[in-house]
N, C-alpha and C positions, 0 to 999 in steps of 0.2 A: 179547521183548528177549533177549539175551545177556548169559549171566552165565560168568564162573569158577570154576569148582566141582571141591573135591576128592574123590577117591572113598577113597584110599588114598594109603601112598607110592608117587611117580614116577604117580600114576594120574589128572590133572589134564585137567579138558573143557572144552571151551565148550561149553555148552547152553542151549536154549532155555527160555525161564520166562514165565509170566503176570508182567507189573507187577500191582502191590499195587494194593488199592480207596484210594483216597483217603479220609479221614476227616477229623472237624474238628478243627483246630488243627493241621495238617498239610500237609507241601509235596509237591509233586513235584520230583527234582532229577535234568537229565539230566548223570552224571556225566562229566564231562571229562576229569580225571586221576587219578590211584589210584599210590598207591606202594607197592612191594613191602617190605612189614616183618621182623622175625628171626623172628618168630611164624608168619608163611604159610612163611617157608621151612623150619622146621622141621616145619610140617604136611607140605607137599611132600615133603619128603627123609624126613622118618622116621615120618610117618602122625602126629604130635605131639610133647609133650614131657613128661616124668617121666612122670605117671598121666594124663595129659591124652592121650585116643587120639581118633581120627575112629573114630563106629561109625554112622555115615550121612551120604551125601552132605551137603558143607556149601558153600558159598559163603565164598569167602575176603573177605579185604579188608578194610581200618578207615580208610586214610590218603586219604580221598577230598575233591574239590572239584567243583562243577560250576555249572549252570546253571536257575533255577528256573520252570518249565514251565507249574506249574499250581497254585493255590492252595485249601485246604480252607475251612472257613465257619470265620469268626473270626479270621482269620491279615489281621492289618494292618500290622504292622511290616516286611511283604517283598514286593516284587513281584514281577508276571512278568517274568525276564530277567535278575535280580539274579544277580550269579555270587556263590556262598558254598564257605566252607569248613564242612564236616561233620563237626561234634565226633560220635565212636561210642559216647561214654560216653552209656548211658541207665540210670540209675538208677531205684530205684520209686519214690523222695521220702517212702517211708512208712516202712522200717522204720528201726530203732531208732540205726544207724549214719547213716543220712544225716537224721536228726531234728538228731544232734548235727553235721551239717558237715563228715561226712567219708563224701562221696559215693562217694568210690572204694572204699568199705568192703563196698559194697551189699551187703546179703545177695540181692539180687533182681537184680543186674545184670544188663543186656540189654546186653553188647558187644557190636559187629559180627565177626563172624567168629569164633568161639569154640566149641570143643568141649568147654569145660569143663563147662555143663550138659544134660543129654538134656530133650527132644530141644536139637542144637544152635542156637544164636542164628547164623543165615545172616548173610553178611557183605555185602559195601558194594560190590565187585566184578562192576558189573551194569551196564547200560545206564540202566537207570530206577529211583529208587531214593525211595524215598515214607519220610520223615524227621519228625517232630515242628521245628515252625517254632523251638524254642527251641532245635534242637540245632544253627541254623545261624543263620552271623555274616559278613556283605556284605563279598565282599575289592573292595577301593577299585578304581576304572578304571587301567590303569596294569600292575597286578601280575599277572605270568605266572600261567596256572593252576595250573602244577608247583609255584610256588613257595607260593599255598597251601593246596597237596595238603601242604605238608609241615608244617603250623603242629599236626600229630596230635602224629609222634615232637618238636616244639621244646615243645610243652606238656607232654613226660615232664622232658627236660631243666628246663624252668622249676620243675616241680613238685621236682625235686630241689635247688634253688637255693633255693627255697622252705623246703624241711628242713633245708636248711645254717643259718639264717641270715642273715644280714647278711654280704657278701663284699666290704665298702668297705676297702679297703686289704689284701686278705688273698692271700696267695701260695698261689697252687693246684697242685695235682696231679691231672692226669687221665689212669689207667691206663686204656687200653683208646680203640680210634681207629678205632672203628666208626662208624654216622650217628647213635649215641646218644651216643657220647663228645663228636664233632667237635662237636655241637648242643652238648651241655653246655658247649664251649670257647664258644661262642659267648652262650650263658646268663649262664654267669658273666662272659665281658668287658664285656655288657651291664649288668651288677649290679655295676660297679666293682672288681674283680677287679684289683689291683696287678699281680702276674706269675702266668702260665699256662704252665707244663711239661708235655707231654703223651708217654707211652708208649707203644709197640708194637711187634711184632716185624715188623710189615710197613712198609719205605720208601714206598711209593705211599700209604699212606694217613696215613703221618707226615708227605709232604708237601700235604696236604689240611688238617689240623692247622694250620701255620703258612700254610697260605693265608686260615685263618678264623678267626686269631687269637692261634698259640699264640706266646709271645717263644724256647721252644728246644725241642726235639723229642728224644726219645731212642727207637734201636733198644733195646729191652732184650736183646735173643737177640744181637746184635752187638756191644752194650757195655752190658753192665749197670751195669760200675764207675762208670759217669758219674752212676746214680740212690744208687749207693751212695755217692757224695760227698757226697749233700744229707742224709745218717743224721749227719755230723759235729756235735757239740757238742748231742746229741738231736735234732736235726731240724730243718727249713726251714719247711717248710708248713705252715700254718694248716688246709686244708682239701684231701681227697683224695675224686675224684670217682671211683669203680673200676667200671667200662663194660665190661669184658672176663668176669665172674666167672669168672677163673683166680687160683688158689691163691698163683700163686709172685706177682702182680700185687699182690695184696692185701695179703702179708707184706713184701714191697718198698717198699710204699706204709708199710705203718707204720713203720718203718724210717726214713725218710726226714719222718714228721708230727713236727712239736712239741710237749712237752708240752703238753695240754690242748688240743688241733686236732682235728678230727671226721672220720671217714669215713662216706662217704654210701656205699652199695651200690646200683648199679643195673644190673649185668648182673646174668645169672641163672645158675647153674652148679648143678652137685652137692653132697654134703655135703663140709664141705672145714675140716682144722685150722688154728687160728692161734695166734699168740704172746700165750696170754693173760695171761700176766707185762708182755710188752710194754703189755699194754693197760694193767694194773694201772698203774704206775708211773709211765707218759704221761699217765694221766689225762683218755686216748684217748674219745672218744664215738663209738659207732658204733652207725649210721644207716640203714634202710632204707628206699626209695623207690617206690611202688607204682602206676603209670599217672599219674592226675591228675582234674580237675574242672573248676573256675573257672580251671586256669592254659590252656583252650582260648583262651578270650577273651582273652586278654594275649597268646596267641603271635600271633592275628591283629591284633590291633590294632599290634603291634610289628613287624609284616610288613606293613601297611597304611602306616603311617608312615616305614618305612625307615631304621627303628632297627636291624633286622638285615639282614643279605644271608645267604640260604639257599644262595642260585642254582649255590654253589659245588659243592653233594653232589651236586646231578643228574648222574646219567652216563649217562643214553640212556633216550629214550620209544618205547617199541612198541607196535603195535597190538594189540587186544583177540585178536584171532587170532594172534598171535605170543608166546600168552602163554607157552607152555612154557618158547620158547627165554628169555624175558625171566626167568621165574623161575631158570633154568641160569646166567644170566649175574648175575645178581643174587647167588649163592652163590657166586660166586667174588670173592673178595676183591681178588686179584690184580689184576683189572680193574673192579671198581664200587663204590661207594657208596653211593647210592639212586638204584636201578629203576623208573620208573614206566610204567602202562599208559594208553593212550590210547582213550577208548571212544567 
């Protein structure tokens, strides 16, 4: 088969790989779609991120769907032909954090695509891709492959809605309007979400924003004063979803939250100061959010029924051999969204 694999920065191959033996309790999944994430592109462009390096070829990839080929001894719940979406969270189920239910904690984590431990956990970026039957969930007749190939990043989003709370009647803010923002605008207007504001310094993806939901859109590089309106009489917002992890995003955002309203953090940035007087006195809660678990099955069942529409991120599928240019286009903001590969 054909896989994607990185070597280095800029050092991206197709090559050839043995498919996996099949085992019991286990499927074969000939993958269909695959979406390019901020994690592969930050392999890509800079060999990894903070302390996170490639130091051997890895196969990229986590955001996959496909088509199920062939079945291990015991696997009854799926057949051959079912097309699934493919949670990459594999946790061990044994140590100490996922005893207590907080599977994303794993000490043992087997991600897809991941350089965080040696040797690396190869990623989902393949033609054939041999998966544990419970890490996959039957997308209904009906629903585009692409659409879920993307239920990976709507389950970060759900898992962040999930640490907010309850968002019935609550006025939002979402800094940052990337495919993890735009999905978050779509998370919380599922979860009853009153009004949705959403930031960024890019127009093209502000108007992406209010195609999936948001009631007003702000340039912050173009008009900031507009975000600084809503700091009037302490604050607007209930809750601030910050997708961008930029400094001036975050100090903006509390600026603009109400006494006793939460920020959730879900980009990922540097080390970075804030207004901790502001916090003091707002009585601010702030919240990080870390992949997910259980909210896989909710993003496809909610994609399954037609409770969200994704369809709106896609901005172009390329073949498994056109992966380079698809990852280059995928890093530019200016023109995409979410990149997916075609295998």
């Amino acid at each position: 088969m054909k896989a994607i694999v990185i070597h280095a920065a800029k050092d991206l191959r197709i090559e050839k790989r043995e498919v996996e033996a099949l085992g019991p309790g286990q499927v074969e999944v000939a993958v269909d779609a695959g979406g390019i994430c901020g994690s592969d592109l930050h392999y890509y462009n800079h060999g990894g991120f903070g302390t996170v390096r490639i130091r051997e070829p890895m196969i990229l990839g986590h955001e996959v769907a496909g088509t199920i080929k062939a079945l291990g001894s015991g696997v009854t719940h799926l057949e051959i032909g079912d097309r699934v979406a493919v949670s990459p969270s594999r946790p061990c189920n044994e140590c100490d954090y996922c005893l207590e239910g907080k599977q994303n904690h794993c000490f043992n984590m087997r991600f897809y695509g991941s350089a965080m431990p040696m040797p690396h956990i190869q990623g989902a970026f393949r033609q054939r891709l041999v998966a544990e039957a419970w890490q996959c969930h039957v997308v209904d007749d009906g629903i585009p492959i692409y659409e879920a190939a993307m239920a990976e990043p709507f389950a970060v989003a759900l898992h962040a809605v999930k640490r907010t709370g309850s968002l019935a009647n609550k006025r939002v803010l979402v800094t940052g309007c990337g495919p993890i923002g735009v999905l978050a605008i779509i998370a919380a207007r599922a979860h009853g979400a009153r009004e949705i504001v959403a930031t960024d310094v890019m127009n093209a993806v502000l108007k992406k924003a209010l195609q999936v939901g948001a009631d007003r859109v702000i340039n912050s590089a173009e008009n900031p004063e507009r975000l600084s309106d809503y700091a009037a009489n302490k604050g607007y917002f209930d809750v601030q979803f910050e997708a961008s992890g930029n400094e001036r995003a975050m100090r903006s955002g509390l600026e603009a939250l109400r006494p006793q309203s939460t920020l959730v953090q879900l980009g990922l940035g540097g080390d970075i100061s804030f207004p901790q007087n502001m916090v003091v006195t707002k009585e601010i809660e702030l919240k990080g959010t870390f992949r997910f678990h259980e909210e896989f099955g909710l993003a496809v069942d909610l994609i399954n029924r037609r409770r969200v529409d994704l369809s709106a991120l896609l901005t172009g599928v390329y073949p498994i051999d056109e992966a380079v240019r698809a990852f280059d286009i995928a890093g530019d903001r200016t023109q995409s969204m979410k990149v997916q590969l075609a295998f």
